[in-house]
N, C-alpha and C positions, 0 to 999 in steps of 0.2 A: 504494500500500500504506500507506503513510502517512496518507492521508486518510482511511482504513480505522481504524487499528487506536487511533490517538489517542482518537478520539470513543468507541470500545468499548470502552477503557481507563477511560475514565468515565463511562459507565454500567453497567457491570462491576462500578464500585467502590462504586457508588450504589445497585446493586441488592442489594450485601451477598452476590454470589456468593461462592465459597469462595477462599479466599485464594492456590492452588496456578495456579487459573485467571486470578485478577488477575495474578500474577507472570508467567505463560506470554504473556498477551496484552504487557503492556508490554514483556516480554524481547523481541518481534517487533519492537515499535515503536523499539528502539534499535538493531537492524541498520540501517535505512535513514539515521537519524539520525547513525549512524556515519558512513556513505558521504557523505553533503553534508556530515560535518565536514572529513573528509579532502578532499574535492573545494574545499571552499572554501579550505582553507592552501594546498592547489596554485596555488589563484587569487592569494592572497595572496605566496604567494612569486617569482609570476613577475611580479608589481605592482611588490612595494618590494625585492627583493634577497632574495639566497640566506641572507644572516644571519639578516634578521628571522624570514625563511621558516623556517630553521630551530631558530628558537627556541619559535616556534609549532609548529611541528612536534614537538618536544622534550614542548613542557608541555602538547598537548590530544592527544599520542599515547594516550594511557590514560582518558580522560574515559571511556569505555563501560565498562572496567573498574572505574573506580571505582564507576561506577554500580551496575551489576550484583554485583561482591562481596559489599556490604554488605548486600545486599538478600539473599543466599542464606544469609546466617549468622542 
């Protein structure tokens, strides 16, 4: 899905479609985005210790929301 929605994200945006459809496609492409971030501080945490793990886990819990917010206002 990913391989998918990235490249249509930009030529979406190159085509000058309307701007509700550019914001619909890339909202798609940060669900999966999410899931390999979260997948990868699992990785991380069970690498270097429960601390780091969870400080990482702390400070990129919200990364998709920040994303997304600022984009809807």
């Amino acid at each position: 899905m990913l391989l998918f929605t990235v490249p249509v994200g930009f030529i979406v945006n190159y085509l000058y479609v309307n701007g509700i459809t550019i914001f619909i496609i890339n909202f798609i492409t940060i669900i999966p985005l999410t899931i390999m971030l979260s997948y990868a501080i699992k990785e991380i945490t069970l690498r270097a210790g429960n601390i780091l793990g969870g400080l990482l886990n702390i400070t990129f819990r919200y990364v998709s929301s920040l994303l997304i917010y600022p984009n809807i206002i």
